[in-house]
C-alpha positions as MATLAB code, in Angstrom:
seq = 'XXXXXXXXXXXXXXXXXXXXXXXXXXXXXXXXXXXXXXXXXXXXXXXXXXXXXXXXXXXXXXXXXXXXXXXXXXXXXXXXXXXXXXXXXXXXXXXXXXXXXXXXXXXXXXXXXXXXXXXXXXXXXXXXXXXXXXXXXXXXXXXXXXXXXXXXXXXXXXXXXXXXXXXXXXXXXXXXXXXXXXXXXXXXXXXXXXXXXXXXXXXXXXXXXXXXXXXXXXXXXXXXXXXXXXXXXXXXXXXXXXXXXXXXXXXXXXXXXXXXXXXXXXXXXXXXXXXXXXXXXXXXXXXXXXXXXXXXXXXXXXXXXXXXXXXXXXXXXXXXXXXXXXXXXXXXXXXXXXXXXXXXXXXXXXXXXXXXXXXXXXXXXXXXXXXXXXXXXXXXXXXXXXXXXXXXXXXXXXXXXXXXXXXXXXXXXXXXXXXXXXXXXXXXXXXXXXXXXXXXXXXX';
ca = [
      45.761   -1.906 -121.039;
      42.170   -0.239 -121.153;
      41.847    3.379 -121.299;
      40.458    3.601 -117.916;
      43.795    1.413 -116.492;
      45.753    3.832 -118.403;
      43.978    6.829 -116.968;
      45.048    5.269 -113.608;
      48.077    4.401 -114.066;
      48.448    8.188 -115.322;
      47.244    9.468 -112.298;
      49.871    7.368 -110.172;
      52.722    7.901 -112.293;
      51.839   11.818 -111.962;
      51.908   11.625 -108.338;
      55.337    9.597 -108.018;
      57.025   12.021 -110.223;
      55.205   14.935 -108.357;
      57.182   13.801 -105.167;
      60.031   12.995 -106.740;
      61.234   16.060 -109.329;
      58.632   18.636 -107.347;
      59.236   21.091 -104.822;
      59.520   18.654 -101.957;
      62.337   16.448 -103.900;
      64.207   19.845 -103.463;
      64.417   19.250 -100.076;
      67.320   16.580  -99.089;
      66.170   13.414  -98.243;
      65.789   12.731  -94.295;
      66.514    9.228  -93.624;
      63.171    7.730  -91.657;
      64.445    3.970  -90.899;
      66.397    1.104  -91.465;
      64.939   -2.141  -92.268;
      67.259   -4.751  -92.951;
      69.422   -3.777  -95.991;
      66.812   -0.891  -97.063;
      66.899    2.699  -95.619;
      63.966    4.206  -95.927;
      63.549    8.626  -96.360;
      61.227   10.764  -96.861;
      61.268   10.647 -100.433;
      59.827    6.695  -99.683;
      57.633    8.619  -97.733;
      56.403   11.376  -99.869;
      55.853    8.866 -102.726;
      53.444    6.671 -100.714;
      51.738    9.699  -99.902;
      51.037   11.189 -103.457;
      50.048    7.287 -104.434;
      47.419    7.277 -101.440;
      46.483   10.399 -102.575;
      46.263    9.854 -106.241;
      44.073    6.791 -105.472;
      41.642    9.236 -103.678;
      38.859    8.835 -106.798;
      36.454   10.409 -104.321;
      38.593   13.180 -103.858;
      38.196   13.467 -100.206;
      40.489   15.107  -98.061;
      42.759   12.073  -96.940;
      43.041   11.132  -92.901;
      46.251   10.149  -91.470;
      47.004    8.775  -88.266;
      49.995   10.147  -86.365;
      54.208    9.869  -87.521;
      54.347    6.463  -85.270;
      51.510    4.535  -86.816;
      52.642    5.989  -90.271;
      56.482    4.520  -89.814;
      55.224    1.616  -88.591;
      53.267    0.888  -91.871;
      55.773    2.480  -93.909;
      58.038    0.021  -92.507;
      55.588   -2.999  -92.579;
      55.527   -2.663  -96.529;
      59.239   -2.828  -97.010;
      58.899   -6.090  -94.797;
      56.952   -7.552  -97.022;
      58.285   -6.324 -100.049;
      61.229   -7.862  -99.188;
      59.561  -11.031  -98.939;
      57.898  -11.112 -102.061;
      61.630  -10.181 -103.368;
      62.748  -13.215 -101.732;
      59.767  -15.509 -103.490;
      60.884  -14.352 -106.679;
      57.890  -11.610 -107.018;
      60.248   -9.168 -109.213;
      60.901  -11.824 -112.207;
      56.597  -12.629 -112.326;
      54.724  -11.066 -115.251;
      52.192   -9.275 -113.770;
      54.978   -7.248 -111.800;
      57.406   -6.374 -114.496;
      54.529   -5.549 -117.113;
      53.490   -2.772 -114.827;
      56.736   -1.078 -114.405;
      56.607   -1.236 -117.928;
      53.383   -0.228 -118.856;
      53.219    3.268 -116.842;
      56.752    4.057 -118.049;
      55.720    3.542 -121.651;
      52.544    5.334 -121.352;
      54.387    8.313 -119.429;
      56.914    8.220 -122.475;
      54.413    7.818 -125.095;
      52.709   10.910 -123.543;
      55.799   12.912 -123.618;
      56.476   11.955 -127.241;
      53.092   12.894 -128.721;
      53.115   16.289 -126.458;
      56.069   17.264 -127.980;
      54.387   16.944 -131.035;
      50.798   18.590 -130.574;
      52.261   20.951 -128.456;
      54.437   22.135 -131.637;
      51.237   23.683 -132.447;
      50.771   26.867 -130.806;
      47.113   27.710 -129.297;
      47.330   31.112 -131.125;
      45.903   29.226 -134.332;
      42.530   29.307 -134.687;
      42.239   25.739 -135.656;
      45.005   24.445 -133.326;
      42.570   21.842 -131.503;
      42.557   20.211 -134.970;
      45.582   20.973 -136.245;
      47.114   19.108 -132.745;
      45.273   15.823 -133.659;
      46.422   15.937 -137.485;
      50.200   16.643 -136.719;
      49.951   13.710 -134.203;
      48.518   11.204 -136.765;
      51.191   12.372 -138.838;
      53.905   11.693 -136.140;
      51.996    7.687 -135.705;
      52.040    7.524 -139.857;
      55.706    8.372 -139.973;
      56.257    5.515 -137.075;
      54.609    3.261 -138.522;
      56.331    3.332 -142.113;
      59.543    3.632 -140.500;
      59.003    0.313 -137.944;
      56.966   -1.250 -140.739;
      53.668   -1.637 -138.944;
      50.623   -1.937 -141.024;
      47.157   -3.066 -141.283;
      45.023   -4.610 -144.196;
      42.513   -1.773 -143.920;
      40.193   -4.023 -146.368;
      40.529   -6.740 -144.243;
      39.696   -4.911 -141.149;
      36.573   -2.951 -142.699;
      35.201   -6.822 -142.882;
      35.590   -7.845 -139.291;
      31.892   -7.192 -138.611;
      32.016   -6.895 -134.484;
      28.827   -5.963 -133.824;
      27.094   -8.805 -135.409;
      25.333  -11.448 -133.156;
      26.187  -14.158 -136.097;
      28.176  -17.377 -134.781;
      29.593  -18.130 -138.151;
      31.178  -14.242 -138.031;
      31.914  -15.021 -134.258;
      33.950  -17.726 -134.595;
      35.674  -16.210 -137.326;
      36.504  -13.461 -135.342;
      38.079  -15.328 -132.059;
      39.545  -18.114 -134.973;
      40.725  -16.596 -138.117;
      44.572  -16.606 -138.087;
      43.928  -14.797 -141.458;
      46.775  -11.831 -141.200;
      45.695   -8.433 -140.146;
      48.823   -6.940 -140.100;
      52.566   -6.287 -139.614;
      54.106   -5.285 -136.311;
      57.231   -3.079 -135.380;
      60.196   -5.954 -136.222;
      57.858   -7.652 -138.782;
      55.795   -9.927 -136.504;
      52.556  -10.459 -137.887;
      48.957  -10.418 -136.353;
      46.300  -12.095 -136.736;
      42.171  -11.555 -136.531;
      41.923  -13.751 -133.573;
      45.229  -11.776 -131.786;
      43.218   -8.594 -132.524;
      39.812  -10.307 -131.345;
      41.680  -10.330 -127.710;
      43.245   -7.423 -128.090;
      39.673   -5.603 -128.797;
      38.140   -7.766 -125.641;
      40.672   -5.904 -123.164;
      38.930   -2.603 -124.294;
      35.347   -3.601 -125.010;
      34.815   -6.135 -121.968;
      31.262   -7.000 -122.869;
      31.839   -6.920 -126.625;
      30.255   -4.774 -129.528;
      27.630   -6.959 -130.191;
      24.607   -5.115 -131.386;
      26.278   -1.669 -130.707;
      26.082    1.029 -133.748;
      28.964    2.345 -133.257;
      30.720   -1.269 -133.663;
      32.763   -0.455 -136.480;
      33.666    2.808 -135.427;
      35.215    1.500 -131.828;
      36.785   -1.326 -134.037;
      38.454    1.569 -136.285;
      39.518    3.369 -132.758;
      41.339    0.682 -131.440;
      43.082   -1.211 -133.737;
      44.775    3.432 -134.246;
      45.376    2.626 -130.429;
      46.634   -0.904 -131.038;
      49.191    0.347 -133.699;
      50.148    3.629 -132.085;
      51.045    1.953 -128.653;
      53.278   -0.400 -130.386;
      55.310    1.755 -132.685;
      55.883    4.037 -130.028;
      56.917    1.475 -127.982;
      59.123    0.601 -130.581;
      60.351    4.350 -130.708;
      60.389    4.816 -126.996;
      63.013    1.887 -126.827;
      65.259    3.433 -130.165;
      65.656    7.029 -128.786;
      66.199    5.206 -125.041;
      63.663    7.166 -123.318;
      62.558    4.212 -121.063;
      66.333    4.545 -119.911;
      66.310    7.561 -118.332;
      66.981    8.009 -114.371;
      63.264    9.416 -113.817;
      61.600    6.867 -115.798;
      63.566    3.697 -114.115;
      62.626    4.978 -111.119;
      59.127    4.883 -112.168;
      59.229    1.901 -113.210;
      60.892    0.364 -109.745;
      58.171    2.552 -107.253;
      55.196    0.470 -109.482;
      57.238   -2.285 -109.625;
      58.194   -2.237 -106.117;
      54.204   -1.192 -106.147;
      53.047   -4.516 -107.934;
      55.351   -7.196 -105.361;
      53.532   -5.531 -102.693;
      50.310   -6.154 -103.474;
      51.455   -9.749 -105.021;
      53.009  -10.554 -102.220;
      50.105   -9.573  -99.494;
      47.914  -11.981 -102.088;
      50.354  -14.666 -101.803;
      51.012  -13.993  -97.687;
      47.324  -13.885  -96.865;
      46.334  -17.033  -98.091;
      45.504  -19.588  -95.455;
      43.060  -22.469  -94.567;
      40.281  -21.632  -92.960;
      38.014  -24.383  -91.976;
      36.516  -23.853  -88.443;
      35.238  -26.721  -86.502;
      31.519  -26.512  -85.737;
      32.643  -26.238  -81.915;
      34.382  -23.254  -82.605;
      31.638  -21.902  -84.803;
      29.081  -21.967  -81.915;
      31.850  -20.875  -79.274;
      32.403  -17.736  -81.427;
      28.425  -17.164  -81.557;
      28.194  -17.059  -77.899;
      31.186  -15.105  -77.478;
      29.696  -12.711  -80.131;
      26.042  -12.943  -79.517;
      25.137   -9.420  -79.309;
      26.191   -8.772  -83.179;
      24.146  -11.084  -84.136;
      20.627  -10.125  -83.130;
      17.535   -9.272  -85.324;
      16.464   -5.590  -85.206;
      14.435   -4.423  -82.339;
      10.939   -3.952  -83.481;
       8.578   -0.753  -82.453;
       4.726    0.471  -81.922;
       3.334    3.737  -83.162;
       0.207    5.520  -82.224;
      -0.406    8.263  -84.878;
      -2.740   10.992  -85.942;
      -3.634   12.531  -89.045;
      -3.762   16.778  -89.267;
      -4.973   19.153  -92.036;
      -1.337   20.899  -92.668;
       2.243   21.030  -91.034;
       1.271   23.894  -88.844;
      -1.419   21.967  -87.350;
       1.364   18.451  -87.224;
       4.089   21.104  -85.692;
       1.547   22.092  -83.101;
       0.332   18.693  -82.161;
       3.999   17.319  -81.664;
       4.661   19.925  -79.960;
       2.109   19.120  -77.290;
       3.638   15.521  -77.666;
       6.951   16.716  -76.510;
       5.708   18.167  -73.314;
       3.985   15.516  -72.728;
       0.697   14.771  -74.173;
       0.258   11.292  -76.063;
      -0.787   11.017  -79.785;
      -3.775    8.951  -78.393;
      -5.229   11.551  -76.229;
      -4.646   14.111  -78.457;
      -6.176   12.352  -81.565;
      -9.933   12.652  -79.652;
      -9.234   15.827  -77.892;
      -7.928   18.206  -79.804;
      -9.547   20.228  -83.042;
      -6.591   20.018  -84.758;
      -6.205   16.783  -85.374;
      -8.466   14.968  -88.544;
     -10.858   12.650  -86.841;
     -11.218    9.039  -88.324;
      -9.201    5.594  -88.190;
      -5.306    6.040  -87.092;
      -3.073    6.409  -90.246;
      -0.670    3.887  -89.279;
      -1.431    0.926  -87.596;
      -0.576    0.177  -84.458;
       1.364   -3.616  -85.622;
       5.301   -3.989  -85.040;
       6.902   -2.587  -87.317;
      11.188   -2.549  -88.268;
      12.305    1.536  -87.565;
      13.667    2.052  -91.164;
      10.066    1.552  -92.251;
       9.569    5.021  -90.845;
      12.945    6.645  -91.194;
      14.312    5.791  -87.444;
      17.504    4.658  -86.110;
      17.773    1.570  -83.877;
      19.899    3.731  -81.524;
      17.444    6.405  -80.979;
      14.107    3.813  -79.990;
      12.891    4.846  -76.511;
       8.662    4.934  -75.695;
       7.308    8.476  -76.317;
       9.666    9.833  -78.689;
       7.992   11.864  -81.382;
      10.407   11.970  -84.751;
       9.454   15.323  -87.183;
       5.578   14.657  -88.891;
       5.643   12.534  -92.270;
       3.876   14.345  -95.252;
       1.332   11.923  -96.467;
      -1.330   12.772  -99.934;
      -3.823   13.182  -97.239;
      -2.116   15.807  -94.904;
       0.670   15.266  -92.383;
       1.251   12.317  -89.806;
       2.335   12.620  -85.938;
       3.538    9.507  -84.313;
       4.327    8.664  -80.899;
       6.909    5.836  -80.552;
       4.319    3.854  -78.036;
       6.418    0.261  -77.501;
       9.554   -0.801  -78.120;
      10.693   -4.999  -78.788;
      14.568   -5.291  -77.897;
      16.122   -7.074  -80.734;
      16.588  -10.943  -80.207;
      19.245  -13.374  -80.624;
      19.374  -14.909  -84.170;
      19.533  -18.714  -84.330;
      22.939  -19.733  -85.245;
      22.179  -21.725  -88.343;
      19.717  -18.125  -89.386;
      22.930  -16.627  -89.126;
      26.019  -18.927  -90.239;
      27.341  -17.212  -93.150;
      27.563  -14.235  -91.207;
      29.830  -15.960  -88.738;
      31.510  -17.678  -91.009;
      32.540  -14.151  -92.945;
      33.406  -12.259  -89.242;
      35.635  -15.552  -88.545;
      37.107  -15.796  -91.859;
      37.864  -12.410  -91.571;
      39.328  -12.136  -87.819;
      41.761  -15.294  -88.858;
      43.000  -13.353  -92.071;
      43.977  -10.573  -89.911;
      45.887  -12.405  -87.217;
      47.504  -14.508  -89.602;
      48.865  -11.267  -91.661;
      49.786  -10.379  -87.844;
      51.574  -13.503  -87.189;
      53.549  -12.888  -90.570;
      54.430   -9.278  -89.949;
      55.820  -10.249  -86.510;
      57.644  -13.059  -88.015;
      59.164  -10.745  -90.115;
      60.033   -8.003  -87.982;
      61.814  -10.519  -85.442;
      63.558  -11.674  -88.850;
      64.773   -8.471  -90.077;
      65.343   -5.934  -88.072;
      64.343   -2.137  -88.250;
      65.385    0.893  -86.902;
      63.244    3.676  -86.232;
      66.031    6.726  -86.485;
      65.810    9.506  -84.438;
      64.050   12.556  -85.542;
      61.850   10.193  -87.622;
      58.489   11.137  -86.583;
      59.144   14.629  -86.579;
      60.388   14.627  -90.385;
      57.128   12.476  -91.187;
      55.253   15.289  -89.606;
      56.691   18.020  -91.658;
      56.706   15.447  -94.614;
      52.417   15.241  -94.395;
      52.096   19.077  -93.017;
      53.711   19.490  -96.768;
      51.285   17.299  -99.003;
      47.689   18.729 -100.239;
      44.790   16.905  -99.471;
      45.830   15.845  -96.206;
      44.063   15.815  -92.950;
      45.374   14.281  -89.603;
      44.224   11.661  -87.665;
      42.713    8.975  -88.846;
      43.795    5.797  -90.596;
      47.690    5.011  -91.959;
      48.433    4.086  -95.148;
      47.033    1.363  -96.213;
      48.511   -1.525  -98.310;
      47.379   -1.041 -101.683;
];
């Protein structure tokens, strides 16, 4: 897992266990619906709340639609997590790895905190100190689960050399690099891969080559032997952590499952490919095009002036002969069509005779006078094919997650219980970062 997955995975596992041991876990559980052999509370609720929330990387306060459209999504997941449960979702890799991985990484965290936390901010030094007394703890793992590395060995792997002779050795060599927790060796070419899920576009040429090399074989060997640990003192077995590890496992079917679910042919007909341009014609039209008569003046209280006499009524060609404020000589801009983001306009605001703020130019400042206007046209199908294609491809992936989602509510059946939307109220009235209305939930 890459630091950046593991800094994401951090901030998820932080907000389940937020909603789950903080002050709103206090608070009993209000039962929100039943959908076939699952009830669903607040505390289902709450969790998909902090995860929305924890994905907000622009850290934006978060829109939610109202308590209906919320159940009904809330609901919709289950649905489909109990499909993928029913495909056999829970027993695939890529699910059960991320349960897993964020409960080992929230362990691992609590194990080396206990540690550097030993070490009280009072001492001067206790920044460094921290670090040392955790290398110590790793050290101590390792000779105790027998994990080591051939630190000669290693110093050789040279992986910031373009060389394919020291490439190949270094994806090839099943020379042994070291010794695992339970005495299963490693190889250069297992710790090639491992080093590629860090360093996606390699070390090649970087200076600092060996140095990242050093770093993460410490974070290759750390991670295991305190996964080793973590297993030994049964910290992964612990009521908070397994139900970590079910909300991102229940977490991972979802999205597998939606993967799976949405997947369906697509291959329109050209008859329904022209029946869908006509039906959508006016999204598919080039952008109108527009005229400008303009005038050049000395400063931007001269520009302000003339455009002022614009808006009441004037026109940029009169005023460019008639009055002393404008610079006399050849128009600035010619009057050709022209696309309005060329000149900072907006489609929606075109109309003959409007007069946008003057443009600062080396030479002065610029008035214009919006003097014709060309309605966009109709694009030729073939001109825009790929575009209809996409909107099609698109509209049919919705209905058909539609289709599936009504399939399985007629299948299962849910039960909105009463006082629902009121508790989700309260339940979002209670979360930071939350705004209402706007969008639900969204499948992750």
């Amino acid at each position: 897992m890459t630091r950046r997955a593991r800094r994401s995975c951090a901030g998820l596992a932080a907000a389940v266990l937020l909603a789950t041991t903080g002050p709103a876990a206090a608070r009993e559980a209000v039962p929100l619906a039943v959908v076939g052999p699952d009830t669903l509370t607040t505390i289902d609720l709450e969790i998909e709340l902090a995860l929305l929330n924890a994905r907000n990387s622009q850290n934006a306060p978060l829109k939610l639609d109202d308590s209906a459209a919320i159940l009904r999504r809330l609901t919709q997941n289950q649905l489909i997590v109990q499909e993928g449960l029913r495909m056999g979702l829970d027993q695939e890799a890529v699910v059960r790895n991320q349960g897993w991985s964020v409960v080992r990484q929230e362990c691992m965290k609590a194990l080396l905190d206990s540690v550097a936390l030993a070490i009280p901010e009072s001492r001067q030094d206790y920044r460094d100190a921290r670090r040392a007394a955790v290398q110590a703890y790793l050290d101590g793992l390792a000779r105790v689960w027998g994990a080591s590395v051939d630190s000669t060995l290693l110093r050789s792997l040279d992986y910031g050399s373009a060389d394919p002779a020291v490439h190949k050795r270094l994806t090839a060599s099943n020379e042994v690099l070291g010794t695992l927790p339970g005495g299963r060796s490693f190889t250069i070419a297992d710790f090639t891969r491992e080093l590629r899920f860090t360093e996606f576009h390699g070390l090649v040429g970087k200076p600092h080559a060996a140095q990242r090399r050093d770093e993460i074989m410490r974070e290759y060997l750390a991670d295991a032997v305190t996964a080793r640990q973590i297993r030994a003192q049964k910290m992964d077995q612990t009521p908070q952590m397994q139900m970590l590890r079910q909300r991102f496992e229940r977490a991972a079917i979802l999205e597998e499952a939606l993967r799976d679910l949405s997947q369906h042919d697509f291959a329109p007909a050209d008859s329904e490919v022209s029946r869908y341009y006509r039906k959508h014609q006016s999204q598919f039209m080039s952008s109108p095009r527009l005229k400008l008569a303009s005038l050049r003046a000395k400063s931007q209280a001269d520009a302000d002036a003339l455009r002022e006499r614009v808006l009441k009524g004037a026109s940029v060609r009169w005023l460019a002969t008639n009055d002393k404020r404008a610079v006399a000589g050849a128009a600035p801009f010619p009057e050709d069509w022209i696309r309005p983001e060329q000149v900072g306009l907006k489609a929606a605001d075109l109309a003959v005779g409007l007069a946008p703020e003057p443009y600062e130019v080396p030479e002065g400042w610029v008035v214009v006078q919006v003097v014709a206007v060309e309605p966009g046209q109709p694009l030729p199908l073939e001109q825009c094919r790929d575009r209809i294609l996409f909107e099609m491809r698109q509209e049919a992936g919705r209905q058909h997650m539609l289709d599936i989602l009504a399939r399985l509510e007629a299948e299962s059946p849910v039960t909105i219980l009463p006082g629902a939307e009121a508790a989700v109220a309260r339940s979002v009235a209670g979360m930071p970062k939350f705004d209402q209305p706007a969008a639900a939930p969204q499948h992750p």
